[in-house]
N, C-alpha and C positions, 0 to 999 in steps of 0.2 A: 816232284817237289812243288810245294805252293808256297808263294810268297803274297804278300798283304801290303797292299797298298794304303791300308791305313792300320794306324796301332791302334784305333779303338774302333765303335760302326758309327758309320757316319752314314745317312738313309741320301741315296740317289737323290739328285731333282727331280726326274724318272724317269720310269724303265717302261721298253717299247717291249712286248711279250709278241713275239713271233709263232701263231699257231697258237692261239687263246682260245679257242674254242675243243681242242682237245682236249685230253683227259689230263694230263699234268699242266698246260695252259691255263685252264678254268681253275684249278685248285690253285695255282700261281699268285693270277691274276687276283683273288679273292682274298689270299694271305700279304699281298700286298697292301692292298687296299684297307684291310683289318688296322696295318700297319700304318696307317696313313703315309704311303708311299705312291705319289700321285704314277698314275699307269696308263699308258696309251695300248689295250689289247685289238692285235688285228690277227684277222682270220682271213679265211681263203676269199670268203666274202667281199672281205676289204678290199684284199689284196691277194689275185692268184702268184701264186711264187713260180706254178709252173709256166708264165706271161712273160714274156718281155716289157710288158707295159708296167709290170707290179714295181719295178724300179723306183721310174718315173711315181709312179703312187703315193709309194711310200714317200720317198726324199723329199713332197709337198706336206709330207705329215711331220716327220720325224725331225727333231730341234740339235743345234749343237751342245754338247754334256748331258744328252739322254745318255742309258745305259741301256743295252739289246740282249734280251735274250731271245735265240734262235731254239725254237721247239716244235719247229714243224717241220714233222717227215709223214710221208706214207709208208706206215706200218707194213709188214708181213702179211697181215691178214685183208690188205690191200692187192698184194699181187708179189710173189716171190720171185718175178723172172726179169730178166733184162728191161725190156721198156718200163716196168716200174722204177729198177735202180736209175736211170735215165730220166727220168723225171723228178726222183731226187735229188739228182746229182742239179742238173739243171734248178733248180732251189737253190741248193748250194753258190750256181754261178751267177744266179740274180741278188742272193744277198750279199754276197762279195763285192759285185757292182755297186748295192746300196752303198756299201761300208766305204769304197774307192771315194763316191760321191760325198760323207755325207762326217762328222765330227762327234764319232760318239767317244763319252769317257771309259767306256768298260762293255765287253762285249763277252758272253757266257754261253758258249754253244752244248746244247744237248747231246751227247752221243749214246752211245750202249756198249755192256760189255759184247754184245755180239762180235765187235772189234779182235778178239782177243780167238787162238786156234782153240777149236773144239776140247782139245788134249791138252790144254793148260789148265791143270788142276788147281795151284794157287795160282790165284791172278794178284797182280801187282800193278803197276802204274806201267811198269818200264817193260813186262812179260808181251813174249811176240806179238803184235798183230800180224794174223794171218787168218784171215774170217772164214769160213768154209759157205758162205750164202752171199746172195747181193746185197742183203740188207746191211751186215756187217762191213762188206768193202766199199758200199754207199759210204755209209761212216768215215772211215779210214781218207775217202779221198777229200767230202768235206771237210773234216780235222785240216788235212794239209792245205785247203782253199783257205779255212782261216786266218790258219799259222801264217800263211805266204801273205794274205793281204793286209794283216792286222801287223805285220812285223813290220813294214814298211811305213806307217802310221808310227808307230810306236805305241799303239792302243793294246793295256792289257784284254787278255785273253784266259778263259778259264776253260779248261774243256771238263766235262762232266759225263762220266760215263756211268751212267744207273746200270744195273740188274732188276732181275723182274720185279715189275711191281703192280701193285695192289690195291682195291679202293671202291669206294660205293658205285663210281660213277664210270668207270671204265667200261668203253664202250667195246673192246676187242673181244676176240673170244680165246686168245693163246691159252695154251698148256700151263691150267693151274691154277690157283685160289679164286679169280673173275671165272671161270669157265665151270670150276667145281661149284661154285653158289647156282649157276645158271642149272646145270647140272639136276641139283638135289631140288631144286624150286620146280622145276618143269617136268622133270621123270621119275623123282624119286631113288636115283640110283647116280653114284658117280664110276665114272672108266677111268680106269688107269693104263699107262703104257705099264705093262709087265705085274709088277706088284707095288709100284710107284717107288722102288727102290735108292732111284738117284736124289742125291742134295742138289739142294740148291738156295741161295741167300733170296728173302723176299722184303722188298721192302714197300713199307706204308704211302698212300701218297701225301699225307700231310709230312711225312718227314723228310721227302723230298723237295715240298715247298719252302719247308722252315730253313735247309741247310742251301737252298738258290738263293733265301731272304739274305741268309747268313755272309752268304758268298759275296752277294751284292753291297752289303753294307762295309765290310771287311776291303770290297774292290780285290778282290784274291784273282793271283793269274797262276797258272800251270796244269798239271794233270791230274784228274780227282777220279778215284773209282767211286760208286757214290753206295757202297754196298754195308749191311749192319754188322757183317762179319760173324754173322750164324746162318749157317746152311742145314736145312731140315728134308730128311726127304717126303715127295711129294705125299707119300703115304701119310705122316700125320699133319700136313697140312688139309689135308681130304679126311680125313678122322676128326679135326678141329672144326670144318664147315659140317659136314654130317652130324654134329653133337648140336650145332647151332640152327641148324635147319628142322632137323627131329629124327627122333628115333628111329623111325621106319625109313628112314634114308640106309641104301643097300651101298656099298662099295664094292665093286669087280673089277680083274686083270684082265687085259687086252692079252695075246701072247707076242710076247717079246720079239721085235723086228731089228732093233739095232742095239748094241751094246750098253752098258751097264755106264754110265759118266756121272763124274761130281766134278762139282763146281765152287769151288772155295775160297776166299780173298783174305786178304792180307790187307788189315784196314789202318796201320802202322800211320801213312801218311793223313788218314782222313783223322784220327786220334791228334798227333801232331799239331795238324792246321788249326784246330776244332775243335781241342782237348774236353769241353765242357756238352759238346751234342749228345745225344741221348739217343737212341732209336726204340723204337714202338716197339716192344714182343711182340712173334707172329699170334698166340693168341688173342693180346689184346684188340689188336689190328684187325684181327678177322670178326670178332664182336662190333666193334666198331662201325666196318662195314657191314654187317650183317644189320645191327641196329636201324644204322643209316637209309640202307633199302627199305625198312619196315617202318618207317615215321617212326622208330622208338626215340 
């Protein structure tokens, strides 16, 4: 359930973007600013979040009736084991401390469906959390550092959980359209786990920026999947960069090591909240970023 703190958009005085130098930070920061929505972005640079000092940093920076959004984590492809989630988590309990300290009007934390158990085929807002990795119960426990510290304020809260996504500038290398481009650009051949058989929803990163712009203007609080509600499997998303890349791009199967899964959502509430948002086709989206990379 999302509720709206304003009945029409009303743009922030602004927004503090937490983790501005990553891949959805930079795109954020950028579609703000397009917007003329004055933006304060800090990085690790700025401010280590895994510091006790970053506190203190930030709280010299940040004004009362800014708006925060929280978008830094260390990814997956950072370190999947314990002392990474620990260092997220610890993030988690430094910007809490900000928030203890500090008078924001709207605060919009990042999360992921990785939240949700493996075997939840539609996902929904309300569907388990039970995350099968650290990265997803990293998640789960910031969500509830949020909830806990922002309820006591009275400060709304939006939580935002993407599914995979997509984009010129992503610097990761996860399972899927950023790794297929890398892929066909450097070897000419892309791998699949099996015969890239499972769905899964992909979303653009400008459309995640547009519907954070959206969120923020609206001041929306509760629980948002943030997914286009088309799940494709990975095989024609690899068939769509391969036609963009060229011809003599080769596509082969890995042989299959773990089971067959899809992944599907239920976009009922993001329709509802949102009614008028649009999401990017994955063809378009992959041209786009394909372009992007190329100076077209």
């Amino acid at each position: 359930m999302v509720e709206h703190g304003h009945s029409n958009s009303i743009a922030p005085s602004r927004v503090v973007v937490l983790g501005a130098s990553g891949f959805l930070g930079r795109d954020l920061v950028r579609r703000l600013e397009t917007h003329g929505i004055p933006v304060l972005g800090l990085s690790s640079a700025d401010a280590d979040l895994t510091d006790t000092s970053s506190v203190k940093t930030m709280s010299g920076l940040v004004k009362p009736g800014d708006a925060l959004v929280f978008a830094s984590a260390l990814t997956p492809d950072k370190g999947r084991d314990i002392r990474t989630m620990m260092r997220n988590m610890t993030m988690g309990e430094h910007v809490s401390a900000l928030l203890d300290k500090s008078d924001f009007s709207h605060v919009v934390y990042i999360s992921s469906d990785a939240v949700y158990a493996d075997d939840v085929a539609l996902a929904r807002e309300d569907s388990r959390c039970e995350p099968s990795n650290y990265y997803g119960l990293m998640h789960v426990v910031r969500e509830r550092m949020m909830q806990d510290t922002l309820a006591a304020q009275g400060t709304p809260l939006l939580i935002l959980r993407p599914t995979l996504l997509y984009g010129p500038e992503d610097t990761h290398n996860s399972y899927g359209p950023n790794r297929y481009f890398r892929m066909a650009a450097d070897d000419g051949k892309i791998t699949l786990f099996g015969q890239g058989e499972e769905k899964r929803d992909h979303v653009y990163i400008e459309d995640v920026s547009r519907l954070i712009t959206d969120v923020l203007k609206r001041k929306s609080a509760g629980t948002l999947n943030l997914a286009s509600g088309t799940s494709v499997p990975f095989m024609e998303a690899a068939n769509i960069v391969a036609g963009l890349v060229g011809p003599s791009v080769e596509i082969a199967g890995l042989p299959r090591q773990m089971p067959i899964t899809h992944r599907h959502f239920d976009t009922t509430a993001l329709v509802k909240a949102f009614p008028a948002f649009r999401f990017t086709p994955l063809a378009d989206g992959l041209k786009a970023t394909w372009e992007t990379k190329n100076g077209d």
